[in-house]
N, C-alpha and C positions, 0 to 999 in steps of 0.2 A: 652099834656097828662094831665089827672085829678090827684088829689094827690093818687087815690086810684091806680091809672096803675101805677104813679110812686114808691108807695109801694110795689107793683105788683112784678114791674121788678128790683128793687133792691135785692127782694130777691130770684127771681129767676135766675139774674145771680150771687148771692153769691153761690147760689148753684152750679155754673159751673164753678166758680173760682176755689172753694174748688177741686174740681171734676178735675180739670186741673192740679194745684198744686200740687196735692197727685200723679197724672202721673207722672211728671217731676223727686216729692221728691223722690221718689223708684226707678227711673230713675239712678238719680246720685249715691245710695248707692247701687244697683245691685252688683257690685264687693265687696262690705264690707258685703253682707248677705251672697255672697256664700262661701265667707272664713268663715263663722259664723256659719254657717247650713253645709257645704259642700255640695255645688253644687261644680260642675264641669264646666269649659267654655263654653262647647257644650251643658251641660243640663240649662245653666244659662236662657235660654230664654225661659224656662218653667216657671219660675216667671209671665214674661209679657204675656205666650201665653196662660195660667191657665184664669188667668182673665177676659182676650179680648177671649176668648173659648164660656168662658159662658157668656158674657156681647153680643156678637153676635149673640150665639144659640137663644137667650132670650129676644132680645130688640122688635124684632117684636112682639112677643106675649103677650109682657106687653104693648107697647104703642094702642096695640088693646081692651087689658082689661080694660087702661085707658078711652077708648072712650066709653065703658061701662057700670064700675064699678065707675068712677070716677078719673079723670087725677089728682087731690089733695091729694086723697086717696093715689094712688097708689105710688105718691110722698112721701109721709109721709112713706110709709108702707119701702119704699127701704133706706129712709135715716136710720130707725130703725137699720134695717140688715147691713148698712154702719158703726154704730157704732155698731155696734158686733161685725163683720168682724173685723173691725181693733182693737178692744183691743187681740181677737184670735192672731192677724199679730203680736201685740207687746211683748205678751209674748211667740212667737213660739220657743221650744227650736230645732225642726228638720226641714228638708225640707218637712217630711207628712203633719205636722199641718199647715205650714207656708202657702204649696198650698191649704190646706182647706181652711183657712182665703183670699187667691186671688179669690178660687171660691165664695165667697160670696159674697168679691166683686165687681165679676161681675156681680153677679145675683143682686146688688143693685142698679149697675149701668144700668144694660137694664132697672131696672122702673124706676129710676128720670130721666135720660136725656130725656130719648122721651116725660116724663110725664109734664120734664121741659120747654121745647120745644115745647111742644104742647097748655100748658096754656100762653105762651108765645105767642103762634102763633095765638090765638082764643082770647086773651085781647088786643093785636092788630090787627084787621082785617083788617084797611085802609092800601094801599098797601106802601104807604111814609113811617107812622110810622113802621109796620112791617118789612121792611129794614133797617131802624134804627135799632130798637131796637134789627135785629139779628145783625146789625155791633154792638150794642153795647157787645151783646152776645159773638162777636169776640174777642172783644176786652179785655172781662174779660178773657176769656178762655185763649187770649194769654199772659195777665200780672198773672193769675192765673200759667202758664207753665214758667214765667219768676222766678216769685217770687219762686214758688217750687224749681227750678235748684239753686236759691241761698240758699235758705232754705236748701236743702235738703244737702249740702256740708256743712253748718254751722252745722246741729243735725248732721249729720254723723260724723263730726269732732272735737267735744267741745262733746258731749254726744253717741249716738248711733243710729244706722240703725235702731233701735228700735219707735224713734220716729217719724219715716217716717209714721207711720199707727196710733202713740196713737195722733198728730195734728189732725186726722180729727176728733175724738169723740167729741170733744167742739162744735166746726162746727157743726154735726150733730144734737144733742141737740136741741141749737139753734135755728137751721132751723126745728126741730118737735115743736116748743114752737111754735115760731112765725108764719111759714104758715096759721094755720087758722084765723090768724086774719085779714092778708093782702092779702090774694089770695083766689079767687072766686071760687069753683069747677065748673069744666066743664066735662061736658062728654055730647054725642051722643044724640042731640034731640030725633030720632028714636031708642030704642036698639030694638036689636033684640040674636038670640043666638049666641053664642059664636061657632064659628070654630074648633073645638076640633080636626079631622081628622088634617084640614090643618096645627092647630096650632103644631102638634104635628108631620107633615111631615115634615115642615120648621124647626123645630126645631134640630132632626136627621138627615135631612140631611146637614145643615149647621155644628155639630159635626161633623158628618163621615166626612165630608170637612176637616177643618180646621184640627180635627186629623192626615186625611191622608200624608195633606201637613205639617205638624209638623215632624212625625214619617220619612218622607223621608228629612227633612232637619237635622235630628237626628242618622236617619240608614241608608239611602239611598234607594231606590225603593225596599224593602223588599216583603216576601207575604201579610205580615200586612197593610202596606201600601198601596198597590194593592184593597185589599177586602176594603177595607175603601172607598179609591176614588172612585170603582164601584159602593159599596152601598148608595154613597152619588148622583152619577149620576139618580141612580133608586129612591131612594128616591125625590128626587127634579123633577125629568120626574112625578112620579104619582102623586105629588103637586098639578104641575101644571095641568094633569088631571081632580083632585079632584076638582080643583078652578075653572075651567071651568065650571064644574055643578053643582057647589053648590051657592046656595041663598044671602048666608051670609057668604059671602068668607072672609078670613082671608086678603088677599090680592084680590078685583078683578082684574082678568085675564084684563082687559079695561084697569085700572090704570097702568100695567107693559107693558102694548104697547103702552102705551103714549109714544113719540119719549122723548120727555126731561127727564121724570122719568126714562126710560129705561137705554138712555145714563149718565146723572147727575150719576144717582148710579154707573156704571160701571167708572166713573172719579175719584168719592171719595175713589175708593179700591185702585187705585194709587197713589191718593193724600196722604192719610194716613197711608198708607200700604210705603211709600217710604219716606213719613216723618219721622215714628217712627224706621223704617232701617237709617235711616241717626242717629237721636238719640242715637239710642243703636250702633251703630258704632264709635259715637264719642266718647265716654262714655270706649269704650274699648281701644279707640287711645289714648286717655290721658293720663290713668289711667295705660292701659299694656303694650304699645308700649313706652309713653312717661315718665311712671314712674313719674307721678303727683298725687296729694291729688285729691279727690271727691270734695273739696271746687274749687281747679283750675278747674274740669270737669262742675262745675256748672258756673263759670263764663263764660266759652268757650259757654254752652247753653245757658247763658243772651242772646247774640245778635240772637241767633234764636227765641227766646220770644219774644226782642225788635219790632225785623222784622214785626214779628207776629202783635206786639199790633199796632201798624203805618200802615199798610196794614187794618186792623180793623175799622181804625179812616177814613184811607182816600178810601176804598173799597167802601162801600156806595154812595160815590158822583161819583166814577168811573162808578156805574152801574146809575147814571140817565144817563150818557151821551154816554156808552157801553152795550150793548145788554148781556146779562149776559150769553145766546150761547157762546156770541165771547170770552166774559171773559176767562172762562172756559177752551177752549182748549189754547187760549194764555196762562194765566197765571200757567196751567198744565206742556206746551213746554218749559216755561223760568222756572218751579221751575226743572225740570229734568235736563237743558243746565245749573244752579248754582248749581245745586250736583257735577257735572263733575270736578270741579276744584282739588277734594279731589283726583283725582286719583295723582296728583302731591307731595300729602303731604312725607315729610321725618321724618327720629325718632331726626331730629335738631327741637328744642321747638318754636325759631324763628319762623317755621312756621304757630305757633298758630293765629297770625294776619292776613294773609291773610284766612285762614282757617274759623275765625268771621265772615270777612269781605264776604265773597263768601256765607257761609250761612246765612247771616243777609240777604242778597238778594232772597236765596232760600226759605227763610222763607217767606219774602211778598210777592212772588206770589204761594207760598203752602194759604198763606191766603187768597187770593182773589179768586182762585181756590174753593175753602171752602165754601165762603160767596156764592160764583156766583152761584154753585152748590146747599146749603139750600135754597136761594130766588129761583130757579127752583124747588127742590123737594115741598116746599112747597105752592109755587102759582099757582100749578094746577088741585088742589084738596077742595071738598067742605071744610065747616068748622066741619061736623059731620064726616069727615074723616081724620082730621089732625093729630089726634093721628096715627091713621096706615101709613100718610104720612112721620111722623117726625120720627114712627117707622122704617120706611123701609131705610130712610135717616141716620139715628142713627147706625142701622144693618149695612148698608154698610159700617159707616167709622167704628166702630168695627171690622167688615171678614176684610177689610183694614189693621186693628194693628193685627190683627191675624195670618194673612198670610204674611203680610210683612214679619216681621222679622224670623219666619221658611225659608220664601223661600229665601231669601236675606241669610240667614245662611248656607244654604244648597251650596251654592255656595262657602260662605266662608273656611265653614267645609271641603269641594272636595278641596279645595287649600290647605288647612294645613295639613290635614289628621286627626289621630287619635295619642293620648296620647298625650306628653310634649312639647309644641312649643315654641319658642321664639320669643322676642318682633319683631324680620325683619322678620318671618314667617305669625306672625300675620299681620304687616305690608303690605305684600303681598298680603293675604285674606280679607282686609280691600279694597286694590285698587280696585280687582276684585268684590268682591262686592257690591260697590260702585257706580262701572262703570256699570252694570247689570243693577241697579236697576237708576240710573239717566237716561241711552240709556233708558231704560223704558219706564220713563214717560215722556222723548221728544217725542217719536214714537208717544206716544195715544195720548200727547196733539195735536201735528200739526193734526193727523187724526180725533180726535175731533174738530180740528177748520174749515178741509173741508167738513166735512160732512154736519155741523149745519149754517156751512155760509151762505149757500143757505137759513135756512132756517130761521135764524136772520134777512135776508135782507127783 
């Protein structure tokens, strides 16, 4: 690397640190904001699903404006709104303002990560360094999610769930100072116009998605619910239409029948989507089951960071000598088969060690699963398209947090029911949801690993 890539990618993975971190921080004071604001346990997942909402609806359409207006720009433009967002987050005194400040910062989050991602992806284009540099990507992002989990139990416990959202403004700062000195703008040798139709079909109908499946993990298969998931079906069918015959497709229809992009995306909605349900599961077992501080919930998620950041370091040297196909559905089958152990857990705290222990393991092949899948979304697309690629990549593990933990609740929610429940109730809706979503992602990894074997080999 020259010194000017390795200024590059310093501060382009700080920015995914921070980005990681600030997950995890709000992660572990979840149960301290909604005694603070009054959320409810069933509404509590409107915190994470506000955010991952609009960070989903929204990521494709900024990392395509990135490939046009400028992937530095748009970076800078989102870190801005990042620290607005969270000073909004830290003086929220209700649950209205608090979800204003989540959607913002999602809508911050659709422009840096793809934008991040993508100048990342186009300052390394030799294929060696660019797996590098995404394990190293990995690997900030998973000490970024470790350091948060500890962080985030130390401010929530010496000061306030407050400071989960006022850490990121220094960061952000920061990162507007410093980007243009050290990072190159990129965008789209050709531009051409902008996809408004499609940008704007993709958009609604990834909402009316992710809404539908929210409101049914919230009310159960309502009329609301219904009209939502239909309109999201119609929406997304004349998308795809639209993409078809149009010039300057937001998405081309070519690039989504590619067999690796096709399948990769459809891995990472498991992947992430059963990660961050595992998370916010645990998070509830400690804390309501187990009657433990947010600082003990944060250390119990160290060892899925830990996992994380080890799978990072050693993922990389995995794929020179594993077909990143193969990866992918293996290491999809084994993060599913180490979720499973949870269905044993008891409200005795002893159990908290095997508990690490079983998702420290779930964590490094959620990580390699990650990596396998970015080196496929992104190595099969030109360099004037990486923005849309690293968009589409980005999107999916977004709809992933989005739907995960709705649909994984909605299972929970049918176990306990409605109003006052107790810690062996919740206990209960814990195992079963649990077990849903780890049978899950064993199913699609093995059937990911026979599909693509054939075509690995």
């Amino acid at each position: 690397m020259t010194g000017r890539q390795v200024a590059a990618l310093v501060v382009l993975l700080a920015s995914q640190f921070m980005m990681a971190a600030d997950f995890s921080v709000l992660n572990v004071a979840l149960p301290e904001v909604g005694v603070s604001l009054g959320f409810s346990t069933g509404s509590l997942q409107w915190i994470t699903t506000t955010f991952a909402l609009c960070a989903a609806g929204c990521t494709l359409v900024f990392g395509r404006v990135g490939d046009y207006v400028g992937r530095r720009r748009i970076f800078t433009a989102g870190m801005v709104v990042l620290a607005v967002s969270s000073l909004i987050g830290g003086v929220s005194d209700s649950a209205a303002m608090l979800l204003v400040a989540r959607t913002l910062q999602g809508l911050a989050t659709a422009a840096v990560t793809p934008a991040a991602l993508a100048l990342l992806t186009t300052t390394f284009s030799e294929p060696a360094l660019r797996t590098r540099a995404l394990g190293l990507n990995s690997v900030m992002m998973s000490s970024g999610f470790s350091v948060g989990a500890i962080l985030g139990g130390v401010l929530t416990d010496v000061f306030s769930w407050r400071w989960a959202f006022f850490i990121n403004i220094p960061v952000a700062i920061a990162a507007i100072v410093v980007v243009p000195f050290v990072v190159a703008e990129g965008r789209a040798a050709q531009r051409s116009r902008i996809d408004l139709p499609g940008a704007l079909l993709i958009t609604l109908g990834l909402f009316t998605a992710i809404y539908g499946v929210t409101r049914v993990g919230e009310e159960g298969l309502d009329l609301t619910a219904g009209l939502a998931l239909i309109a999201s079906a119609v929406l997304l069918g004349v998308f795809w239409a639209v993409e078809s015959r149009t010039t300057d497709a937001l998405v081309p229809v070519k690039v989504l029948k590619k067999p690796d992009i096709a399948w990769g995306n459809v891995a990472a909605l498991f992947i992430f989507g059963g990660e961050t349900a595992l998370i916010f599961f645990t998070g509830l077992y400690v804390q309501n089951v187990l009657g433990l501080s947010s600082l003990v919930a944060g250390l119990v998620l160290l060892g899925i960071g830990v996992g994380q950041i080890i799978a990072g370091v050693v993922g990389p040297r995995l794929l020179q000598r594993v077909p990143p196909r193969t990866m992918l559905g293996v290491s999809l089958a084994l993060q599913g088969a180490f979720m499973l152990p949870a269905l044993w857990a008891t409200s005795d705290s002893r159990w908290l060690i095997p508990l690490i222990i079983t998702q420290f393991v779930n964590a490094f092949f959620s990580m390699t699963a990650a990596l396998s899948f970015m080196v496929i979304a992104t190595s099969s697309v030109d360099a004037d398209e990486q923005g849309m690629a690293t968009g589409m990549a980005t999107q999916s593990q977004q709809v992933g947090i989005a739907i995960g933990i709705p649909l994984v609740s909605a299972v929970f929610a049918a176990v306990i029911g409605r109003g006052t429940v107790t810690a062996a109730e919740q206990l209960t809706g814990i195992h079963v949801a649990i077990g849903v979503a780890g049978s899950s992602q064993l199913a699609v990894g093995l059937l990911l690993w026979l599909l693509l074997r054939a075509k690995s080999r």
